[in-house]
Each structure stands twice: as C-alpha cells, then as structure tokens.
C-alpha positions as CSV (number, residue, x, y, z in Angstrom):
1,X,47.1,4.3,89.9
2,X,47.7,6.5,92.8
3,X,48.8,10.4,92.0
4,X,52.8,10.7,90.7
5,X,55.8,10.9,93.2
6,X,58.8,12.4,92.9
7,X,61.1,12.4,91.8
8,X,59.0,12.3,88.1
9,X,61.3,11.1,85.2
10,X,59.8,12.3,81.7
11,X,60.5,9.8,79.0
12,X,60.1,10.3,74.8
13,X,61.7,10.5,71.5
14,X,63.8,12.9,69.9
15,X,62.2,16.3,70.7
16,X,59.4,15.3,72.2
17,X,60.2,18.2,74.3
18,X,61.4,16.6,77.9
19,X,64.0,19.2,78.7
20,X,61.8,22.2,78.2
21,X,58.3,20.2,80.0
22,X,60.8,19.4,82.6
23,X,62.2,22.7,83.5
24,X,58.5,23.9,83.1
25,X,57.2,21.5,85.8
26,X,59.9,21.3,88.0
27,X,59.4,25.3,88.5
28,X,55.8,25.0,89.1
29,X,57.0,22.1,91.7
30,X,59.4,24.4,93.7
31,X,61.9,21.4,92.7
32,X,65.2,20.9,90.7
33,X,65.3,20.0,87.4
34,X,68.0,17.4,86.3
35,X,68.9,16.6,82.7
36,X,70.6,13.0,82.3
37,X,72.1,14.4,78.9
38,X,73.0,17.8,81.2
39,X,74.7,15.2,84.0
40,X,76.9,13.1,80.9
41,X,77.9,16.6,79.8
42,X,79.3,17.6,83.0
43,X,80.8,13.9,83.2
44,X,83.2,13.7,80.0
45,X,83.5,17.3,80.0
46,X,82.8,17.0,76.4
47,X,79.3,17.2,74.0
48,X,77.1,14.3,73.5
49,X,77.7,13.9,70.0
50,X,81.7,13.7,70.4
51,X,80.7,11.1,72.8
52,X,79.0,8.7,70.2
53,X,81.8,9.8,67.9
54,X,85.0,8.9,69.9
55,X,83.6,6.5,72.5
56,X,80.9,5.1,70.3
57,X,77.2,4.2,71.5
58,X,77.6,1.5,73.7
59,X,80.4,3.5,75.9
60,X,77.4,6.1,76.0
61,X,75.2,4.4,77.1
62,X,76.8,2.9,80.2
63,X,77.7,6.8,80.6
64,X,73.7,7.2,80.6
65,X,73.3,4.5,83.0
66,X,75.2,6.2,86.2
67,X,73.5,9.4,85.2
68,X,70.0,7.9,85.6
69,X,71.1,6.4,88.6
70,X,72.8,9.9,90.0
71,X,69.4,11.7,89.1
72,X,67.1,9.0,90.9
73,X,68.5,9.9,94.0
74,X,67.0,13.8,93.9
75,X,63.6,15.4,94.8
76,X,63.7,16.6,91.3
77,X,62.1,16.3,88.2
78,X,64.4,14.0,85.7
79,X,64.7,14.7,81.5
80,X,65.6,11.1,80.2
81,X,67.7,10.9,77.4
82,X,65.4,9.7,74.3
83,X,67.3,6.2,73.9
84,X,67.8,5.6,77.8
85,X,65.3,3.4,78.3
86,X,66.8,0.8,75.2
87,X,69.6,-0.1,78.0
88,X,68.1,-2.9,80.7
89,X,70.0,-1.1,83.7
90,X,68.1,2.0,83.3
91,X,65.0,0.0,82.8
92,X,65.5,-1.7,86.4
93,X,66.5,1.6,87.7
94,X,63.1,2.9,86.4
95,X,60.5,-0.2,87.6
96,X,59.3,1.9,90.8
97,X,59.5,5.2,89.1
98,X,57.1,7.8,88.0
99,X,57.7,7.8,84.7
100,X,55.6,10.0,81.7
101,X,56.2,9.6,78.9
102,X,55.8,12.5,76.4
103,X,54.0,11.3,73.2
104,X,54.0,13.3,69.8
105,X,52.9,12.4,66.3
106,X,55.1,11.4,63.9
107,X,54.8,14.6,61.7
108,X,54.9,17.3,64.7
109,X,58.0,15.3,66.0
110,X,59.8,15.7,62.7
111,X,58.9,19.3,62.4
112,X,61.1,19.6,65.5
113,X,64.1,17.9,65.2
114,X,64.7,18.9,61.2
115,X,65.2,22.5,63.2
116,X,68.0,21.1,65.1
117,X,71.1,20.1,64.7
118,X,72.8,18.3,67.7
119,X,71.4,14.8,67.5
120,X,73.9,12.0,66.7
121,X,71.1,9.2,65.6
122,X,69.1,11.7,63.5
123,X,71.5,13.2,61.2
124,X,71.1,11.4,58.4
125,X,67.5,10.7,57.3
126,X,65.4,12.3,60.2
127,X,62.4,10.9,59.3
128,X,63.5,7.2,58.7
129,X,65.7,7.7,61.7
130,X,62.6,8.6,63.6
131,X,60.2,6.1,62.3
132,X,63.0,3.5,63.5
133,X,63.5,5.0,66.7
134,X,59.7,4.8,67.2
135,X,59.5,1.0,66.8
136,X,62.5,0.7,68.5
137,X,62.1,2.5,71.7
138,X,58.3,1.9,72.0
139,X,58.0,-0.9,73.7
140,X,60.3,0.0,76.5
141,X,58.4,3.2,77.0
142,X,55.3,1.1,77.6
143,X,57.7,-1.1,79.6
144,X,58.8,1.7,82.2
145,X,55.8,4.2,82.1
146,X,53.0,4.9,84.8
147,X,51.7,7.5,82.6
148,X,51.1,8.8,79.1
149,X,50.3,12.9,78.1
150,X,50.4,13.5,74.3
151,X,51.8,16.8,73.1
152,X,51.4,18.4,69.9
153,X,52.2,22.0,68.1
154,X,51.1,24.0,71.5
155,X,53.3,25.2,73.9
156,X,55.3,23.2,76.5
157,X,53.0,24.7,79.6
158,X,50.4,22.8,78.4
159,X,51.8,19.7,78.8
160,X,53.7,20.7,82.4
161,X,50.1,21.6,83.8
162,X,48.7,18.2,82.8
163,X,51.6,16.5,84.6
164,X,51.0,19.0,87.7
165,X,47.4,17.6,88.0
166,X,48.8,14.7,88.4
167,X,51.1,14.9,90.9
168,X,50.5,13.7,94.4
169,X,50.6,16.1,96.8
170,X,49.6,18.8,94.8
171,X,45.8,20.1,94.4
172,X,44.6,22.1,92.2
173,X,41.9,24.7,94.0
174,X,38.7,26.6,92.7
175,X,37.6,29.1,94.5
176,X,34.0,30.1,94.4
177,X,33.1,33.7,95.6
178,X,30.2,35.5,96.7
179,X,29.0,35.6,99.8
180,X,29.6,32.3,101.2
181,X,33.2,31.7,99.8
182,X,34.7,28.4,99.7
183,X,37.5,26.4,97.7
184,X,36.9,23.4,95.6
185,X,40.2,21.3,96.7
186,X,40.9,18.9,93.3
187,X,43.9,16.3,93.6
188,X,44.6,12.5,94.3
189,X,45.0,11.3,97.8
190,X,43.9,14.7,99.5
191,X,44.9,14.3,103.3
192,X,42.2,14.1,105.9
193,X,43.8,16.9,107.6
194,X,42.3,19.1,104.4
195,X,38.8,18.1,105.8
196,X,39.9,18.9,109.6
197,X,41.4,22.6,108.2
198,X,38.6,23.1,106.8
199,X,36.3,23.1,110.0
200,X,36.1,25.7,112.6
201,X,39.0,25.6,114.8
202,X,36.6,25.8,117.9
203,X,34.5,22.6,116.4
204,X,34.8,19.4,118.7
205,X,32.1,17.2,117.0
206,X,31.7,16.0,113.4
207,X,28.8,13.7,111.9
208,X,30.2,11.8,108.7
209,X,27.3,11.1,106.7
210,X,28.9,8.3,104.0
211,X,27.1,6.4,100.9
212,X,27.1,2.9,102.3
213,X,29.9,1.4,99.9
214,X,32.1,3.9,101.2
215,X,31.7,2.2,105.0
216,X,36.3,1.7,104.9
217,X,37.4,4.8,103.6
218,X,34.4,7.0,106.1
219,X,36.0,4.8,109.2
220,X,39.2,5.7,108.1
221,X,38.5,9.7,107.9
222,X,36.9,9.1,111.2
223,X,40.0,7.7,112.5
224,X,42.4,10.6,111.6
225,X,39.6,13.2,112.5
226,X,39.8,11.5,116.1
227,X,43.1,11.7,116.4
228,X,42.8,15.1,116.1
229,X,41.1,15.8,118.8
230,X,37.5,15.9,117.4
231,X,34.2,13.7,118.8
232,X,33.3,11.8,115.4
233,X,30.5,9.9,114.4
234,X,29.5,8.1,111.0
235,X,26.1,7.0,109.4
236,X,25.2,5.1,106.7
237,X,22.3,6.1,104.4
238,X,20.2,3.9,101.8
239,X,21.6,3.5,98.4
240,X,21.2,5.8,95.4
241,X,17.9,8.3,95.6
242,X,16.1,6.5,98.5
243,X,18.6,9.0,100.6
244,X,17.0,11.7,99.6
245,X,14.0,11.2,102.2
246,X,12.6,13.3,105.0
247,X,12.2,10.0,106.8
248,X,16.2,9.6,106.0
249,X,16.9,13.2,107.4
250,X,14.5,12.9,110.0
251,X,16.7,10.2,111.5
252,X,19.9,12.2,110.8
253,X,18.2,15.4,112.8
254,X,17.7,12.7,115.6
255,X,20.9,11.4,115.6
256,X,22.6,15.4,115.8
257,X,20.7,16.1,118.5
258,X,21.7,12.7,120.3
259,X,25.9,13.7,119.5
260,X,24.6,17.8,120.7
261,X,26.2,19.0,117.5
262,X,26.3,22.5,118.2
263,X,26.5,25.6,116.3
264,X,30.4,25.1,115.7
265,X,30.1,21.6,114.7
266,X,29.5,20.2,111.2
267,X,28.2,17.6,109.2
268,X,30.5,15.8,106.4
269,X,29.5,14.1,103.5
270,X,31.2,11.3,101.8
271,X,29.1,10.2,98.4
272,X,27.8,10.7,94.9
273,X,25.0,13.5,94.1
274,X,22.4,12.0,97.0
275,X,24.6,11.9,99.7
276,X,25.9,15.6,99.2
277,X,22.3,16.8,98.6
278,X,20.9,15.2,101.6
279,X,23.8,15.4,103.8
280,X,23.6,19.6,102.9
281,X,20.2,19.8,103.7
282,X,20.8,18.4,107.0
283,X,23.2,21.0,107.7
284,X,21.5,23.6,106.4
285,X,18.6,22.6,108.5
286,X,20.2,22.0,111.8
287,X,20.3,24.6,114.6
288,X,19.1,26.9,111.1
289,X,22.7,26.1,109.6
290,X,25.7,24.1,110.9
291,X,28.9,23.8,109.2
292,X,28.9,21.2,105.8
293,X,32.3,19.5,104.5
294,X,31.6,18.1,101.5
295,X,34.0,14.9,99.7
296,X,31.9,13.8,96.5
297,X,33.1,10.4,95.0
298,X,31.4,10.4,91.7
299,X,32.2,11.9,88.8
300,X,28.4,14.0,88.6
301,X,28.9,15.0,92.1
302,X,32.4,16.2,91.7
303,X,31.3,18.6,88.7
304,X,27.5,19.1,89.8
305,X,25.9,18.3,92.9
306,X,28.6,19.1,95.5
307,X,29.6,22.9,94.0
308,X,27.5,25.7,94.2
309,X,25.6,25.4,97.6
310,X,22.1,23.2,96.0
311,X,20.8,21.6,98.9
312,X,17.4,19.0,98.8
313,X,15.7,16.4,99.4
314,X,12.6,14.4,97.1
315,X,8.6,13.8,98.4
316,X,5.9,13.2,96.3
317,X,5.2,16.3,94.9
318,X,8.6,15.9,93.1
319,X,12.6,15.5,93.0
320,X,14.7,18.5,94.6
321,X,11.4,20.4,95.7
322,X,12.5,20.6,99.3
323,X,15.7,22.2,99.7
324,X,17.8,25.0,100.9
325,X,21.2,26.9,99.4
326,X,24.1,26.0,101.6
327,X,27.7,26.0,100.7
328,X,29.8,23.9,102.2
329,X,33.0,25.1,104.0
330,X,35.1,23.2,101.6
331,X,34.7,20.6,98.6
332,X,37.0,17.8,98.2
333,X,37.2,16.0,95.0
334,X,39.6,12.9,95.4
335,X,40.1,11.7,91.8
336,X,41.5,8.2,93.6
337,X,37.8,7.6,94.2
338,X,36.7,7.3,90.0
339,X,38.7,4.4,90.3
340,X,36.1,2.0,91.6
341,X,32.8,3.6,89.8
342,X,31.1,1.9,87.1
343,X,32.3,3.2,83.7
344,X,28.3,3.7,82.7
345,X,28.0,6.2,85.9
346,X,31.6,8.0,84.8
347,X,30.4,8.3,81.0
348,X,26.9,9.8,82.6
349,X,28.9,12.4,84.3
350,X,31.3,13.3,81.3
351,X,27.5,14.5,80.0
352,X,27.6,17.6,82.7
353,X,31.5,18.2,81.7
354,X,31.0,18.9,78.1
355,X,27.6,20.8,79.0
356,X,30.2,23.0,80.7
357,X,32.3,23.0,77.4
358,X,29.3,24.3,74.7
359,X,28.1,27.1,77.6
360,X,31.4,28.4,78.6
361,X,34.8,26.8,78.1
362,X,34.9,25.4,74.5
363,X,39.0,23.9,75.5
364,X,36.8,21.2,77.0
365,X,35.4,20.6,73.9
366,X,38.7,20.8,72.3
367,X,40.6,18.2,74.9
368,X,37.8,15.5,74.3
369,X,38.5,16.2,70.7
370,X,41.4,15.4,70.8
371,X,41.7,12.3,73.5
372,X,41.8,9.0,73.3
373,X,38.6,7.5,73.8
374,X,40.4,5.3,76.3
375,X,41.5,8.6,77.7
376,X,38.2,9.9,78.7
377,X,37.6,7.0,81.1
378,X,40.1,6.9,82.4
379,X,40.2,8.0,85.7
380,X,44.2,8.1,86.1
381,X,44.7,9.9,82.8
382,X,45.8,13.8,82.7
383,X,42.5,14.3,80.4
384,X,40.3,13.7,83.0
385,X,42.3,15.9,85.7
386,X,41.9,18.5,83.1
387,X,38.3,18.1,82.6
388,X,37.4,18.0,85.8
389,X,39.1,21.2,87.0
390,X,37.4,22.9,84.2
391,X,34.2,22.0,84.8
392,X,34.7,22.7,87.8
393,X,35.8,26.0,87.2
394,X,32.7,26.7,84.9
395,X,30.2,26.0,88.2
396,X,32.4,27.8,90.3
397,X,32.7,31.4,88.4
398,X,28.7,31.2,87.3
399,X,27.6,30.8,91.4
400,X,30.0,32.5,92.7
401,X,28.0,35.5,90.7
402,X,24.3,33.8,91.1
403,X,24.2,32.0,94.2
404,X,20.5,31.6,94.6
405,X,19.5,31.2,90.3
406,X,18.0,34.5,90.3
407,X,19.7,34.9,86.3
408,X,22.9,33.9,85.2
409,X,23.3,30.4,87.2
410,X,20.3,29.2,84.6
411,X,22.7,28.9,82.0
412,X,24.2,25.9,84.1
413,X,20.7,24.0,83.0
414,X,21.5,24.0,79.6
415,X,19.6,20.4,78.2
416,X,18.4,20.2,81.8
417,X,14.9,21.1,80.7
418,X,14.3,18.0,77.9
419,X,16.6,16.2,80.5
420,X,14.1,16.6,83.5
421,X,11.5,15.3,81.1
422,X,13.1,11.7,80.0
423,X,13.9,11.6,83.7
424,X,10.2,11.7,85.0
425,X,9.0,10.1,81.3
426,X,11.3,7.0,82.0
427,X,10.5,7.3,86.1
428,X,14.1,8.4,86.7
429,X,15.7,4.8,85.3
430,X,17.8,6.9,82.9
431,X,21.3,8.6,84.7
432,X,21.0,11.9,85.0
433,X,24.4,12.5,83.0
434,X,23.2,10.6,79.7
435,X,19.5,12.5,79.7
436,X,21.6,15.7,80.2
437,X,23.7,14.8,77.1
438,X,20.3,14.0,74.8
439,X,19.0,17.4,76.3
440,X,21.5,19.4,75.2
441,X,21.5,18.2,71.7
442,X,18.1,18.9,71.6
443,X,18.4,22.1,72.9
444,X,20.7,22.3,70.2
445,X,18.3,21.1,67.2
446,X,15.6,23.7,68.8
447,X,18.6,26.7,68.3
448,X,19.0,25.4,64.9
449,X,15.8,26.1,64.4
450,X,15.7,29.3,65.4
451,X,18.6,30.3,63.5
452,X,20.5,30.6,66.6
453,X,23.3,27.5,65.6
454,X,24.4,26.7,62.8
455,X,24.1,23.0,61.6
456,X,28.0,22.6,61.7
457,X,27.7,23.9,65.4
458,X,25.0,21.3,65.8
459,X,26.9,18.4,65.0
460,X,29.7,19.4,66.7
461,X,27.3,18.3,70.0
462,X,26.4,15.1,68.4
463,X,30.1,14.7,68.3
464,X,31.5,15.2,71.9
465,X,28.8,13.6,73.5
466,X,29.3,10.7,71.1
467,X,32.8,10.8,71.9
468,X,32.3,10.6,75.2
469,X,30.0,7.6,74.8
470,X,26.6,8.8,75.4
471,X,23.5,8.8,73.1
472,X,22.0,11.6,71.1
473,X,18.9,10.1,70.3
474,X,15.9,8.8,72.4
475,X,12.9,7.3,71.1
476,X,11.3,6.2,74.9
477,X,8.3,8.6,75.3
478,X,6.1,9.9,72.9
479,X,6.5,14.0,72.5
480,X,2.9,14.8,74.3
481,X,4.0,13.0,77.4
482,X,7.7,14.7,77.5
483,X,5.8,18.7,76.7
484,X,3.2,17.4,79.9
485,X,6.5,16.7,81.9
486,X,8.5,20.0,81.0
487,X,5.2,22.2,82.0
488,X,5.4,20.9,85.1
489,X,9.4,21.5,85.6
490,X,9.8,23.9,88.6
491,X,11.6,26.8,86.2
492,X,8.3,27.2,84.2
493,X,7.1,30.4,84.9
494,X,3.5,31.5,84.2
495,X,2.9,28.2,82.0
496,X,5.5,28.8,79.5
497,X,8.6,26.8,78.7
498,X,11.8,28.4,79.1
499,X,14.9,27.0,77.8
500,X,18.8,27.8,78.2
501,X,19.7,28.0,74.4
502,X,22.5,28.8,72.4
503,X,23.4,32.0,70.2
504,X,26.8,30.4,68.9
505,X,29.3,28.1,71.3
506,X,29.8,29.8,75.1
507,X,27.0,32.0,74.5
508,X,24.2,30.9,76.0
509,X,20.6,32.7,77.2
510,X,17.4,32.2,78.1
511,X,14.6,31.7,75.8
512,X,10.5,31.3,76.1
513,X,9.3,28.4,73.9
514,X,6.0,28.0,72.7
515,X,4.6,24.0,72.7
516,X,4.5,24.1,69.1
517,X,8.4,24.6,68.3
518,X,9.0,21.3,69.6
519,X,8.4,19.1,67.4
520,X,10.6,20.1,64.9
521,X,13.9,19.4,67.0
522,X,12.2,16.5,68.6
523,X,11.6,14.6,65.2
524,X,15.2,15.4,64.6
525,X,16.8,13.7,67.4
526,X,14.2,10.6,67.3
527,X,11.1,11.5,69.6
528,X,7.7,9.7,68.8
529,X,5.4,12.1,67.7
C-alpha cells in the first residue's frame, strides 16, 4: 500500500468520532474539511433526522449519494455519514479512494452515543441498534477501506496523528542536535529531490552505495539525481555483513578517487544496517570527511544503524572495531521499503523499538499493547508509523546530547551486552533484533535481582517482546562461554562487566556486575549452566 491521497474519506459507526478526527486532520493538512451529513444539511435546508422522518431512509440515502459525490471532488478531508457505505453508489464512488475507517469497541462506542441525542437509527435501543449496525455495515467497511486505525477513550488527536503519518506527501521529521545537526525525514514515498536538498548546493558528484537487491530503486534515485544536474555513480556491495570489509571499502576509496569526489561531494547509502555502516565509514574516511546521505531500508536500520552518526567496519579482531562517528547530512526512512523485507528481519527490528519503549518512551510499550498482532507487521499500518517515529525519536534526543558514548548514549545498549554475547556464542547466525530482545529480558531478570524491578515490571518485558514475536529464552550456549564473550565486549572497562540496567520503566543507568550475579538471571531465562 502506498501512503494515503487526498482527498482522505474517514469511514465508521455511530460516533466513532469522524467529524471531530476529520476537522483534526484536515487542520493539521492545511485542507478543508467536508462533512457529507454537513453537505445534506445545507441541501434540504432541514436536520437529518426530519429527513428520515418525512422523506424516510431510502429518500436519504440517495440524498447521501450526491453528497459523497459533491465531496470527492475536493482536496479535502471527507466525514462519511456512518450508514453511507450500505448504499452501492457510494460504494463505487469510494473503490479508488482513501478510505479509514475509524474502529471503536463496542462498549466505548455505546458510551458515546447514549450522550447524544441526534441519531435517527439509534433512538430506541442504542446498544441493540449498535450491535446491528455493526454486522450490518461491517462488511462494506472492509469492502471500501485502504486502511484501519482503532480509537478508544483518548482524545481525537491521537487518532488524527496516526492518520497524518500516513499520508503521502507528508513526513514526519526528527531532528537530532549537537554539533553535527541533521533531520531524520520519516514518510512513504519521500521524493528524491529530499536526497538532492539535502546535499551541498555546490556538490556536482554523488557515489550511491546500494545493497544489491536494491539495484532498481538505486538506478532510479540515480536517474532523478542526474537530472538534476549532478555526476552520479552507483555500486553494489556483497550481501549482508560481508560489506563490512576493508577489502569492500578499499575498492569504494578506489572507486572515489576514480569519479574525483571532492570535498563538496558525497557518498549515499541505500541499505539495511551494513550498507549504512560501511557506506559512512567511507565518507568519514574520504578526503578526512565528505558528505554522507543516508536512505536505510530495514526496519533495524531505520531505528538503529542509520541515526546517530556510528560508522564501522568488521576484521578479525572483531565486529564494529574499526569505525569513525559521522552523521549523515540527512536520514531518509521510506516506510514503502518494509514492504518487501522478510517478516523474521521486521520482527528482529521491532526488538530495538520496544528496547526504546522500557529506556525511555513507555507509549511504545503501551501501542504494542494495545495492537493487533497483525498490526505490528504490518508495514502499511499507522502502528508501525507510530513506532517508528518514536524510536526514532528516542535515538535522536539521547545523541543529539552524547554524540561520541562518553555517558548518556549507553543507555541506548540496554540488552546489548548479553546480546553481543549470543551474537559471538552463536557466530553471529542469530539477528541482531531477536538477541537484543533476549538481552533485555535478561537485563531485566539481573535488575530483579538486584531489587531494581519488580517482578510485575519483569514480565511486562516477557510480554512486549512476546507480542512482538520474539523469544525470551535461549538455551544455545552454556553460561561460561557467554561471561568469556561479554569480558571481551569493547565497553568492558578494566575487566569488569558493565551493564545498562533498570531502576523502574524509562529509568535506566549503568551498573558494574560482578561474574557471579549472573547466574541467577541466566537460569531464569534458560541458560545452561
């Protein structure tokens, strides 16, 4: 599903709550609002429910009909009458439209409309009206829509800003402060000439350096980038972590100094975590420091790898050991591109997302709560677009303090250190996203342990990273060779294990742990002793 277009017609029951969403959203738009109900009005010259009383429902409907019809015509947001889509016109009218439909539970839904007075079907027996309405109208909603947001007792914003996200054409931006500043540009089908803004105005070469699946959408950025005016090159690197090479960036300094990328140049990156690590390093180490672009396509890069200015590279001393902090000029996170990735390597990066949820925004916890599971994967859904930016928004505010990790930025490896260790234990076969998600449930059972979270607080980890479809357990390696892996992690400092605990949700700190604490935690989560 590409991003909505207006105009955006918001569907639902009886007080679901479309007028007030729709008046919401079409402000934050810049656009006009139309209500069909408001268009019938101003028609008969006469109330809705003298309407059904004198012309009857049927007359009423066709009424509803011309009014849809009228409103389809406008750049405007559109509040469907509840019982609209029952009539097969408005249907047809509605098959190429962006249609939501607002969904609420039964009980909140009734709560509503028993406070109102001005609805002809629900009179007499609300609920039993309601229930029949439901089963009714249902299947036509599911008929017309091209998106669901579920609303419930919180206020009508909330559900605007999920239908914002997904808008197309509109972006939601981060910004991430210090002393390189940069934007974090979040929508669906983000323009190329977003990449081209963001490069100097002076720069007339550009190196895109593109995961190899991504071969068509790299030669089409390449395309509008030379139409532009701008010298553009593109190269392909080897799949996954064999990208992360110094023979790989050895070839790519080669290749720059072939195209004479100059100081005003830079160096674009189109790819999952490797690609934007790699790709960053090059830039950082090119003429000491060219320009980088960065456009992440997987989930874990969108919310990781690609914000916060971590460059690197692998060798055999280790993963990451080689490396440089460079921010990019801009990061572009095109939601279009989840589409194609595997749901394992989506679930994997929903681990980092509620990582950021139990060290600093517990409403992530909250909306994966509450979702659908189908919801969570689902790369269209407003969920996701809410996730996203607020992981997003986690990274951002924590570098743009700590740039360089010299104190608060360790909070962002919270169940990184027992993560690192399955990682090496299991010789990296394990997604970086799922050993994150055992990690911090560990790190977890150790606070527990130290009387820093309470058991409650405990499972309420087991819990989102369940719901999010990741284990909580691992029984791989025995505990000796994990403690061997985690003393040789590159934030040990003077032999002792340091871990990002917490002192209660979104309060996390740095604590030393002696060997002998972890087997305790370890036991507790399935570790061979």
């Amino acid at each position: 599903m590409r991003g909505l277009e207006l105009p955006i017609v918001l569907a639902g029951l009886p007080g679901s709550g479309k007028s007030k969403v729709g008046r919401i959203l079409a402000k934050m738009l810049g656009v006009e609002h139309v209500d069909t109900d408001d268009l019938i009005v101003a028609e008969a010259g006469v109330p809705i429910a003298r309407i059904f009383d004198e012309e009857g429902e049927e007359a009423f409907r066709l009424r509803e009909a011309r009014a849809v019809e009228r409103a389809l015509s406008l750049h405007a947001v559109v509040s469907l009458g509840g019982g609209a889509v029952t009539t097969p016109r408005v249907r047809a009218l509605l098959a190429d439209a962006s249609v939501v439909t607002i969904d609420v539970e039964h009980d909140e839904l009734l709560r509503r409309v028993t406070r109102e007075s001005h609805r002809p079907l629900l009179r007499e027996d609300p609920e039993g009206a309601l229930r029949r309405l439901r089963s009714e109208r249902e299947p036509y909603y599911r008929e017309v829509e091209k998106l669901r947001v579920p609303s419930d007792s919180g206020p009508a914003v909330e559900v605007a800003e999920r239908i914002f996200r997904m808008v197309e054409g509109v972006f939601t931006t981060v910004p991430v402060e210090g002393e390189a500043p940069y934007d974090v540009l979040i929508g669906r089908a983000i323009p190329s000439r977003f990449v081209r803004e963001a490069l100097r105005p002076e720069a007339t070469r550009a190196l895109i350096v593109h995961a190899p699946e991504l071969d068509g959408p790299a030669r089409a950025l390449a395309e509008d980038l030379r139409a532009g005016g701008l010298s553009v090159h593109l190269a392909s690197h080897p799949r996954g972590e064999a990208a992360k090479s110094l023979e790989v960036v050895e070839g790519l300094w080669g290749l720059a100094g072939e195209l004479k990328l100059g100081r005003a140049d830079a160096i674009i990156a189109m790819g999952g975590g490797a690609t934007t690590d790699m790709a960053g390093f090059v830039a950082a180490t090119w003429l000491r420091g060219i320009d980088f672009c960065s456009l992440p396509t997987t989930l874990l890069a969108m919310v990781d790898a690609a914000v916060g200015g971590k460059t690197g590279i692998n060798s055999s001393a280790g993963k990451n050991l080689i490396g440089s902090f460079h921010p990019a000029r801009r990061v572009l996170c095109d939601l279009e591109y989840l589409k194609t990735l595997p749901e394992a390597e989506f679930r994997a990066g929903l681990g980092e997302v509620v990582k950021c949820g139990f060290i600093a925004d517990e409403a992530i916890l909250e909306i994966i709560g509450r979702a659908d599971e189908g919801a969570l994967i689902d790369p269209a859904s407003p969920e996701v677009a809410e996730l996203i930016g607020r992981a997003i928004g986690v990274k951002a505010k924590v570098v743009s303090a700590d740039l360089k990790e010299s104190g608060l930025r360790e909070i962002l490896n919270y169940g990184h250190t027992f993560a690192h260790a399955i990682e090496r234990c299991e010789d990296y076969s394990v997604r970086h996203g799922e050993a994150v998600a055992i990690g911090c449930v560990f790190a977890a059972r150790l606070a527990q342990a130290r009387g820093m979270l309470t058991p409650a607080e405990v499972e309420r980890h087991i819990a989102a990273f369940t719901k999010a479809g990741l284990a909580t357990t691992y029984s791989g390696a025995a505990l000796s060779d994990l403690t061997d892996a985690m003393l040789s992690d590159k934030k040990v400092r003077a032999g002792a294990l340091r871990f990002v605990l917490l002192e209660g949700i979104g309060n996390p700190r740095t604590v030393r742990i002696d060997p002998s604490e972890l087997a305790l935690p370890a036991s507790r989560i399935g570790v061979k002793r």
